[in-house]
TORBA-144272 format. One line per 4 residues: for each residue z negated, x negated, y negated of C-alpha. Coordinates in steps of 0.02 Angstrom, whole numbers, padded with zeros to 5 digits, always signed. Layout:
N
Z:X:Y ~ ...
//
This chain:
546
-01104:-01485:-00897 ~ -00939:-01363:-00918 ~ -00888:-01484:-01080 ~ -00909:-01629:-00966
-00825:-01549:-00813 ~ -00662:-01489:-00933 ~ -00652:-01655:-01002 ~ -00643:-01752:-00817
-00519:-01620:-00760 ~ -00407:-01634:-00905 ~ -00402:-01801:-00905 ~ -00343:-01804:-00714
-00218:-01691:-00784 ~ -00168:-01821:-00928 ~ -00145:-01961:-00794 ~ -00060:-01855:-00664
+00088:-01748:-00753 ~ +00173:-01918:-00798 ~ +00198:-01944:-00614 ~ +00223:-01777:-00597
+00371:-01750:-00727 ~ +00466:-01926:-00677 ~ +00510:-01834:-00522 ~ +00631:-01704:-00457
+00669:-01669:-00275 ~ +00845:-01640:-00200 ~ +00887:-01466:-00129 ~ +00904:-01575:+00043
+00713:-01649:+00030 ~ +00678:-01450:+00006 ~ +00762:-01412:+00157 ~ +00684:-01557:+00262
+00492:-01513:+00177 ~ +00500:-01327:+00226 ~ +00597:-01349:+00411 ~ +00451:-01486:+00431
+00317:-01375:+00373 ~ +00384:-01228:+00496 ~ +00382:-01324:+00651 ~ +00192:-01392:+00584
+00115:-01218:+00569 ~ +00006:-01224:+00697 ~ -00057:-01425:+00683 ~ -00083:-01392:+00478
-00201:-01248:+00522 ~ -00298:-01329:+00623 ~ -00302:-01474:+00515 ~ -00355:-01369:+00363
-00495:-01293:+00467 ~ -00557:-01455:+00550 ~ -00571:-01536:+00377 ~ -00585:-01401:+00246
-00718:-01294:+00345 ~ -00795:-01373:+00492 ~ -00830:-01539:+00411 ~ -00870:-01463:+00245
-01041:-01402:+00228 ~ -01036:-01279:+00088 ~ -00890:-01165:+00185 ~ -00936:-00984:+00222
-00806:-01004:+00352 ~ -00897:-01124:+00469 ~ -01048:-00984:+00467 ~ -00923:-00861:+00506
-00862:-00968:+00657 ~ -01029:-01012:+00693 ~ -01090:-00823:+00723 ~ -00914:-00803:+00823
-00973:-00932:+00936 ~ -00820:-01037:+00878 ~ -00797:-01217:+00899 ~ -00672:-01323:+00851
-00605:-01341:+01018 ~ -00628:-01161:+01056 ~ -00489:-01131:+00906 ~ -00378:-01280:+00982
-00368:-01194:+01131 ~ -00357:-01023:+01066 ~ -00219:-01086:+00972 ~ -00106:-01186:+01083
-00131:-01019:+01213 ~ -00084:-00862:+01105 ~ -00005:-00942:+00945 ~ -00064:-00932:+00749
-00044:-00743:+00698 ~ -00144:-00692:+00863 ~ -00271:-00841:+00859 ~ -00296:-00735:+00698
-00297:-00575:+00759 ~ -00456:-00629:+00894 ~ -00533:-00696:+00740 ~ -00538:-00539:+00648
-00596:-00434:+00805 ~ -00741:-00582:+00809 ~ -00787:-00553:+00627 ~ -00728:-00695:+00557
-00633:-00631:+00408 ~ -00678:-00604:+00228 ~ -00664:-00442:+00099 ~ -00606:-00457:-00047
-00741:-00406:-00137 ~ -00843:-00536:-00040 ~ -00696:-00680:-00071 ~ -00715:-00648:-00273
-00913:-00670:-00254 ~ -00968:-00500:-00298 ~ -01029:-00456:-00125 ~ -01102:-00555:+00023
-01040:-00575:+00179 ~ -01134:-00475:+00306 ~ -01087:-00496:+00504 ~ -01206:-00478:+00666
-01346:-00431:+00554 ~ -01342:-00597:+00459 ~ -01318:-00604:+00273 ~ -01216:-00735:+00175
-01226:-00762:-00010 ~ -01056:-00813:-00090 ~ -00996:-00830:-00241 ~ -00818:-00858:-00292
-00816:-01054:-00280 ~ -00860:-01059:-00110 ~ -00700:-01020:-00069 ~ -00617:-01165:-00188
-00538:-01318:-00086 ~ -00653:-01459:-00087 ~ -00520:-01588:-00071 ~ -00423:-01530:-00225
-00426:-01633:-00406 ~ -00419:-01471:-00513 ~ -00291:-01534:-00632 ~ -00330:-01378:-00765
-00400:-01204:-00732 ~ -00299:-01053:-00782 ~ -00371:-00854:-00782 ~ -00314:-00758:-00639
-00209:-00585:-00703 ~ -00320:-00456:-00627 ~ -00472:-00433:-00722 ~ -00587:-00379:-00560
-00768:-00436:-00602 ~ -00741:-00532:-00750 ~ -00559:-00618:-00685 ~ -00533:-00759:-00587
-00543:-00962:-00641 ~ -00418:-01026:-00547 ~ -00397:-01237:-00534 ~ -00222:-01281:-00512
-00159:-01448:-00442 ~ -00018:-01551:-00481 ~ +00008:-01574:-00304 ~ -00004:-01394:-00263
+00144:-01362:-00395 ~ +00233:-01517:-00311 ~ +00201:-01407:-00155 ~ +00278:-01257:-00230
+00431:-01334:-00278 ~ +00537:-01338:-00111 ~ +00519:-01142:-00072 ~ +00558:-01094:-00239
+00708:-01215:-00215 ~ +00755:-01134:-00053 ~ +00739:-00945:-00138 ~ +00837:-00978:-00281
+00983:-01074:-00200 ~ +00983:-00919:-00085 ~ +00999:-00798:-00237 ~ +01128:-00903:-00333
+01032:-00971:-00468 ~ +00990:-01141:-00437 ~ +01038:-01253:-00575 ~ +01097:-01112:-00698
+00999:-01091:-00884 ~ +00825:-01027:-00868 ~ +00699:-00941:-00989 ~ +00533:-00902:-00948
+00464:-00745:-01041 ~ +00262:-00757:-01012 ~ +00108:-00801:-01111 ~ +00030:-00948:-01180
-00125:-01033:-01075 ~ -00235:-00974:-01024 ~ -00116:-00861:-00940 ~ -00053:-01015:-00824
+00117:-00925:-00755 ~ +00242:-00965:-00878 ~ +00154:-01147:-00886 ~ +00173:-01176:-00686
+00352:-01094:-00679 ~ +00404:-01240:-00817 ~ +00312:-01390:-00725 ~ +00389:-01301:-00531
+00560:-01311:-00629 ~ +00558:-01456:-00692 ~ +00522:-01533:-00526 ~ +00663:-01441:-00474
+00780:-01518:-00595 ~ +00801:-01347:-00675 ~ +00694:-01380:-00854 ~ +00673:-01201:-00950
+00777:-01163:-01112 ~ +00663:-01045:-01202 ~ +00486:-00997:-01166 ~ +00486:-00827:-01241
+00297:-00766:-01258 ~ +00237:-00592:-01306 ~ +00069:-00664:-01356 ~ +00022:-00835:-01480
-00123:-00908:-01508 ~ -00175:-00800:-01654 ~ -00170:-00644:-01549 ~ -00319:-00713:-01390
-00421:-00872:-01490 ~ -00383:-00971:-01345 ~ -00518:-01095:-01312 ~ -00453:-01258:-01400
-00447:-01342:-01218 ~ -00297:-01219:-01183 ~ -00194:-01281:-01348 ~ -00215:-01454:-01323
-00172:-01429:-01141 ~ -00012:-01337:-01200 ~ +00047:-01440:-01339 ~ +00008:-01599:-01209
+00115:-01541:-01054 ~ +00263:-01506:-01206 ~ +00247:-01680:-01287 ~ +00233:-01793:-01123
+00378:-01689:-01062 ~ +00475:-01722:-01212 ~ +00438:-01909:-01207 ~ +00495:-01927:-01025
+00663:-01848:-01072 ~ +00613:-01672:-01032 ~ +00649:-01555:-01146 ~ +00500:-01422:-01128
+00516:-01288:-01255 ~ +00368:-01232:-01360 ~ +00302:-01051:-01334 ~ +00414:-00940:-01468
+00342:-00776:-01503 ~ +00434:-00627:-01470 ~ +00331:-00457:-01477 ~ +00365:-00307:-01376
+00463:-00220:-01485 ~ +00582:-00385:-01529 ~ +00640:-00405:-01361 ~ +00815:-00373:-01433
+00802:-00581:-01454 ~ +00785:-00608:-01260 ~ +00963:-00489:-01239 ~ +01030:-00598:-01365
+00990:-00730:-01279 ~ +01056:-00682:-01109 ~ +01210:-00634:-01176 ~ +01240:-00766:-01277
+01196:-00891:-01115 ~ +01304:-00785:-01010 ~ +01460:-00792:-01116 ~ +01446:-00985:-01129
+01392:-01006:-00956 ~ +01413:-00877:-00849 ~ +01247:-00842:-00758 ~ +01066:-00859:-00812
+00896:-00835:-00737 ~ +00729:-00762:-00822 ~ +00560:-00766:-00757 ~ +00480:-00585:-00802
+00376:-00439:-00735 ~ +00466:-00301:-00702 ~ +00422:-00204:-00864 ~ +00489:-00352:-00968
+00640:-00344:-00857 ~ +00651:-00165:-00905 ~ +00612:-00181:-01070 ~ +00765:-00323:-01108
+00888:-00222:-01022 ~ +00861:-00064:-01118 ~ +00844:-00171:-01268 ~ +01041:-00238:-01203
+01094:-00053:-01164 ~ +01048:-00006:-01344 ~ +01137:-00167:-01427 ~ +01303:-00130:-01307
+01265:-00300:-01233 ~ +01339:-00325:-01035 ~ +01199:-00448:-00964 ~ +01306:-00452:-00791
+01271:-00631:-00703 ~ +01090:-00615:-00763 ~ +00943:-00637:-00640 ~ +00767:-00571:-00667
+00635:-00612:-00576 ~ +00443:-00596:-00549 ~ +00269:-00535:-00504 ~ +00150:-00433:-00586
+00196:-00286:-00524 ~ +00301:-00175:-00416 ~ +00460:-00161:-00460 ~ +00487:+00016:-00442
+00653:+00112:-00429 ~ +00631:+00176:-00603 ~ +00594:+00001:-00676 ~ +00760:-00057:-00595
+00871:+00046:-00617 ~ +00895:+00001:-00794 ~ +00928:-00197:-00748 ~ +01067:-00133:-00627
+01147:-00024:-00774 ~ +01174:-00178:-00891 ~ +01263:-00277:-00745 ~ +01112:-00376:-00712
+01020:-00413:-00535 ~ +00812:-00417:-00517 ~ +00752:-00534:-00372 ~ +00557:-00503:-00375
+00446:-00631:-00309 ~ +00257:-00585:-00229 ~ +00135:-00723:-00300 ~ -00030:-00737:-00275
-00142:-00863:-00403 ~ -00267:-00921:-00255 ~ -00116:-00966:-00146 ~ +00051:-00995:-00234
+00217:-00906:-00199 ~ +00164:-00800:-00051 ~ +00364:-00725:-00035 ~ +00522:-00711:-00116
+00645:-00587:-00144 ~ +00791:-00568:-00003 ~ +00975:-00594:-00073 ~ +01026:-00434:+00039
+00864:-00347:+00031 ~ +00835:-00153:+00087 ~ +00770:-00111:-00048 ~ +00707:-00163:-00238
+00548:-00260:-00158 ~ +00603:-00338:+00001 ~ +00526:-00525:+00001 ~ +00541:-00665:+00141
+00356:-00716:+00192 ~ +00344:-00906:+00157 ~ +00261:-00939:+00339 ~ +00254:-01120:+00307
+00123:-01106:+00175 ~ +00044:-00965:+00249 ~ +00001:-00835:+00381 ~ -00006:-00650:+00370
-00092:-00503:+00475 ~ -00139:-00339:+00449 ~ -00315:-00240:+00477 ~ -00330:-00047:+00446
-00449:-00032:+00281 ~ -00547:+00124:+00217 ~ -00522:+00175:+00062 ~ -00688:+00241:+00026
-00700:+00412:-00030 ~ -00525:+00481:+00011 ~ -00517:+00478:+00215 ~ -00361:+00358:+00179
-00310:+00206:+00273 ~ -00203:+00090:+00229 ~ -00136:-00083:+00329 ~ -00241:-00219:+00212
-00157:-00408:+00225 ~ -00263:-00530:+00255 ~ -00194:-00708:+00216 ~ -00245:-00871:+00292
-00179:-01032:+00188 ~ -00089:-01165:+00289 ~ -00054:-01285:+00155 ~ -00174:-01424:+00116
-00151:-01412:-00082 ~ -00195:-01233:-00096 ~ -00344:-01195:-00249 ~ -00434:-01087:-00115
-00462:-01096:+00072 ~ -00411:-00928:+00153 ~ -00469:-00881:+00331 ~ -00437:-00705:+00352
-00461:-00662:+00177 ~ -00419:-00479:+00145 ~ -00317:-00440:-00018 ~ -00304:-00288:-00111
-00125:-00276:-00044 ~ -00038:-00189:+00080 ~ +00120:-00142:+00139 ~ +00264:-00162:+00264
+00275:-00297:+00380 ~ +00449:-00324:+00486 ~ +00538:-00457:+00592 ~ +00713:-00440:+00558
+00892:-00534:+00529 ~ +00963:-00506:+00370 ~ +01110:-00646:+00360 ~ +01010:-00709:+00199
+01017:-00915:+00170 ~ +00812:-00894:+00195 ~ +00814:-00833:+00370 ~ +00886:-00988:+00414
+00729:-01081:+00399 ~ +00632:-00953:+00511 ~ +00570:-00851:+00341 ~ +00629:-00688:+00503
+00461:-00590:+00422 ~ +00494:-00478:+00277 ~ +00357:-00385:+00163 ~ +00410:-00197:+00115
+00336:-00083:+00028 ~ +00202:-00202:-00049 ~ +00054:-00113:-00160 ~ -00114:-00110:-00205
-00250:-00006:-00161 ~ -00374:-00037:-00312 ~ -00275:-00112:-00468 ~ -00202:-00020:-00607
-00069:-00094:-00668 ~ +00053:-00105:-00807 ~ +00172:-00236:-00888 ~ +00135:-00356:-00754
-00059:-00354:-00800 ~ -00182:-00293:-00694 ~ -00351:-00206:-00750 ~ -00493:-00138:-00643
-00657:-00182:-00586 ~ -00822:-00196:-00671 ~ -00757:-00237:-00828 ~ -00663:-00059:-00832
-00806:+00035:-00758 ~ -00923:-00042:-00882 ~ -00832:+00025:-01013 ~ -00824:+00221:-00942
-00998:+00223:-00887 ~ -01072:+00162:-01043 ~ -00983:+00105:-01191 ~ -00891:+00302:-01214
-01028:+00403:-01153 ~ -01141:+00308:-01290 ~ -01003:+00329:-01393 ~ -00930:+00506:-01380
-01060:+00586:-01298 ~ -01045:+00647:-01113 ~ -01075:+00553:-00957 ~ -00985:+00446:-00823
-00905:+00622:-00738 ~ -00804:+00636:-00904 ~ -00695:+00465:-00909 ~ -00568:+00438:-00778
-00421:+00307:-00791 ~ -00260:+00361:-00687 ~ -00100:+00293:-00654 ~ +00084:+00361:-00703
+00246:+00304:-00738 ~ +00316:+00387:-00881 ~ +00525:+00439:-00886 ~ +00587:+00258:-00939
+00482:+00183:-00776 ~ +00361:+00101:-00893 ~ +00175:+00098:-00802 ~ +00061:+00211:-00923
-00130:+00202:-00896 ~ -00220:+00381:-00962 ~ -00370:+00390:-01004 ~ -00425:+00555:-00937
-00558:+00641:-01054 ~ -00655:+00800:-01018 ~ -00601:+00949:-01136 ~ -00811:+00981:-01146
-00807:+00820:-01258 ~ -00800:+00840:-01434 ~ -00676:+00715:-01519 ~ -00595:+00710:-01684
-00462:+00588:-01669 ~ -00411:+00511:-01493 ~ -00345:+00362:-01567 ~ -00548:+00289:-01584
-00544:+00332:-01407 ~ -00418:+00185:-01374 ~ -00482:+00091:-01500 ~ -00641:+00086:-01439
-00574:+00035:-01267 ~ -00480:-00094:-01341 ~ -00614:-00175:-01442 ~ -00724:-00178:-01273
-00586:-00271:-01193 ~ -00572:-00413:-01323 ~ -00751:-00434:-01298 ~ -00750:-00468:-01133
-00658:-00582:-01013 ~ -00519:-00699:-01061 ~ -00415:-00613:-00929 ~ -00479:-00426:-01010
-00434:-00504:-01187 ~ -00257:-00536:-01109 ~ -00247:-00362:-01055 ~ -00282:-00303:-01214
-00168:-00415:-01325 ~ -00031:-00330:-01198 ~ -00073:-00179:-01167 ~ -00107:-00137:-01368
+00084:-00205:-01403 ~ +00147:-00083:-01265 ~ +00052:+00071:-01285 ~ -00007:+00069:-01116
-00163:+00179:-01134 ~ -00148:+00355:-01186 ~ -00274:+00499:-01199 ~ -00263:+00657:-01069
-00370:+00795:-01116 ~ -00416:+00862:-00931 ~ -00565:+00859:-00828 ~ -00573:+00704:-00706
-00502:+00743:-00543 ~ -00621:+00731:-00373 ~ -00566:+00676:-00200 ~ -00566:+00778:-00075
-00721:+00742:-00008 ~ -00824:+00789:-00153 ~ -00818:+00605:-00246 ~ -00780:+00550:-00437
-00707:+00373:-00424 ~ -00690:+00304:-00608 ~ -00517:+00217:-00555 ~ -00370:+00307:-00481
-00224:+00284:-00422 ~ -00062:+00353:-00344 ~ -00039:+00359:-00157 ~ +00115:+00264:-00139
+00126:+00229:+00052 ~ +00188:+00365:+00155 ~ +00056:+00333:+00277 ~ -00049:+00388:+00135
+00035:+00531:+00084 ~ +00030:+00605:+00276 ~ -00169:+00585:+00274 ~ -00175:+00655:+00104
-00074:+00799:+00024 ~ -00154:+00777:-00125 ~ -00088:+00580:-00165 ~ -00206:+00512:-00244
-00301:+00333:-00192 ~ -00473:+00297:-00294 ~ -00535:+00128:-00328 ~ -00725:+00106:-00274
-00865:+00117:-00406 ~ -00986:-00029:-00413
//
């Protein structure tokens, strides 16, 4: 049945990208989509909800609504009197919302005593055509299979647009440094640009083929979108290989684009970013005029610092696979992650979450998708996420088309991450409660994974080992880990390709630290919010066990 499903999808996907490719939109149809979409807020969600949940059977929304005592008309009205973000707000207090643990399928939903099995494809839109499925980053549970649409990517198109004429780099040569499918990123930011009218000049990718064993329906999905692209007088580049340590090529590159031209823009994660510009600094290459930009991770003072010292500019973006573009960066931002919320595609509110076992509390968004080509519905739906929410003028071009609401401060409250992957979850766990203890002897109280960034702002993951353990050489340690990854997920194999290039995991020979309530959470993390840091003195967040 999967064979026959990947073939039917694919072949949508054969039929659709000529149409797709043959056309660009005008930075005027951008404007007139997005001012159109703004002033439709309000009728699109209820339009999403009246088709996509109340006359769909299969929605754990309409049970949700259902135990609310929510009708259809009871939202209309609710609505048209208090607005969207409120509407929401009642919603929430009425239970109708959805964890994240419950939106990836590895919890049910349980409100007013009742109990709702989900899994993660009861959340998919039913009206979409799934033109190819790509693995989400984070590896939570296993990762993500995400179907992305043509028309979602069409969709996409007018706020990227918007966001880059606002930063200055509409129109001006563009390489894309991310992976190969099934790592669908780099592959989306090529098809969003081409409908721009902005086709990528090099697709630079740390990882090939050789390094994951892709399946063979993520090569021929590859080498398709380059060929058809090519035909229709689009000049797609093919995925060229540059490892970690060669990033030298990519400063080449800029500098070389920037002498002839002036400006150029490069789609990376903030530790690539870094990574190029110290690779610049130690060629004595000036990259001024260059633009990076991104998600993956925060970019953190430390990882941006080094951009700014080799003339060029970073512009994060805050993306989320099950929704799109969620924000972009601000082209007069407060600080080095200040992102305009794209309210016409969705809306945002906050709810206080627990983070079990530390006494902290952070504000958790939960996002609610407005746009009818998203890959999943989203009522509600808690993220992993939190941060800063304000209504402010800033004099940016993206104000102008009512993007007032800016996102601060944004981080996550259960993923470690580093060079724009993310890793936790089961798969992680897994791998500390069983695979070292059978190993190397111990138990699950021995193995911790923590957080740092080291003195060049790269994101290190350590592996925290009890001194109690007996161990030879560390290095099996990470090799172990390693090898557990690549048998895993497609998204953990991903990890692992990365993270082995990088040096990412390193071995800390200390006991596991507790929280202060007397619990050892495999997973840890810094505290990073102030908020947090006023609850706790000792700073440190811990990801739940399952």
């Amino acid at each position: 049945m999967r064979i026959a499903a990947d073939l039917k999808m694919y072949w949508r996907f054969a039929r659709g990208l000529r149409g797709f490719l043959s056309h660009t939109i005008s930075l005027d149809e951008a404007r007139d989509i997005v001012r159109r979409r703004m002033a439709e807020r309000e009728k699109n969600f209820l339009r999403l909800i009246e088709r996509g949940v109340f006359a769909y059977r299969g929605s754990p929304y309409s049970l949700l609504l259902k135990l609310a005592g929510c009708e259809m008309g009871d939202l209309e009205s609710m609505v048209r009197g208090r607005g969207l973000e409120k509407t929401l707000h009642k919603l929430r207090e009425a239970g109708v919302y959805v964890t994240f643990e419950e939106f990836k399928g590895r919890e049910p939903i349980v409100r007013h005593g009742h109990v709702i099995p989900v899994r993660a494809r009861d959340f998919d839109n039913p009206y979409l055509s799934h033109y190819y499925q790509t693995e989400t980053g984070a590896t939570t549970g296993g990762g993500s299979r995400v179907g992305t649409d043509l028309d979602h990517l069409a969709d996409r198109a007018p706020n990227m647009m918007l966001a880059r004429d606002a930063q200055g780099t509409l129109g001006v040569p563009e390489a894309v440094c991310r992976g190969i499918l099934p790592e669908g990123s780099a592959v989306n930011n090529i098809l969003v640009g081409a409908r721009m009218g902005n086709v990528t000049e090099k697709w630079f990718s740390p990882v090939m083929d050789r390094d994951l064993r892709p399946a063979l329906k993520y090569r021929l999905a590859t080498r398709y979108i380059i060929t058809v692209g090519r035909l229709l007088g689009v000049p797609i580049p093919w995925p060229e290989q540059v490892r970690l340590d060669q990033v030298a090529v990519i400063a080449r590159w800029a500098a070389e684009t920037l002498r002839v031209h002036g400006a150029c823009f490069i789609s990376a994660s903030a530790s690539m970013a870094l990574r190029i510009c110290l690779a610049a600094r130690e060629e004595g290459l000036d990259l001024t005029g260059a633009v990076f930009s991104g998600g993956g991770e925060p970019p953190t003072p430390a990882k941006v610092r080094p951009v700014h010292q080799v003339g060029a500019r970073c512009f994060p973006s805050y993306f989320s696979a099950e929704v799109g573009p969620l924000g972009m960066s601000c082209a007069r931002p407060l600080d080095e992650n200040d992102q305009h919320l794209f309210k016409d595609a969705v809306a945002l509110i906050q709810h206080p979450h627990l983070l079990g076992g530390t006494g902290i509390s952070v504000d958790a968004f939960c996002f609610t998708t407005l746009l009818p080509t998203a890959p999943k519905l989203m009522l509600n739906v808690e993220s992993d996420d939190y941060g800063l929410i304000e209504t402010r003028s800033c004099g940016c071009a993206l104000e102008t088309y009512g993007f007032t609401d800016h996102l601060r401060q944004i981080r996550s409250f259960s993923k470690l991450t580093s060079e724009g992957i993310t890793l936790v979850g089961s798969e992680m766990i897994r791998i500390l409660d069983e695979v070292l203890p059978a190993k190397f002897g111990g138990s699950p109280l021995d193995y911790q994974l923590a957080e740092e960034e080291d003195e060049q702002g790269f994101t290190r993951v350590n592996l925290l080992v009890s001194q109690k353990i007996k161990i030879a050489d560390e290095a099996a340690i990470i090799e172990t880990v390693q090898e557990a990854l690549g048998k895993s997920s497609v998204a953990a194999d991903w990890a692992r390709a990365i993270w082995c290039q990088a040096n990412t995991l390193r071995v800390k020979r200390m006991d596991p630290v507790w929280t202060a309530r007397g619990k050892l959470m495999p997973l840890h993390l810094t505290a990073r919010s102030q908020r947090a840091a006023d609850v706790s003195t000792g700073a440190v967040v811990s990801a739940h066990k399952k």
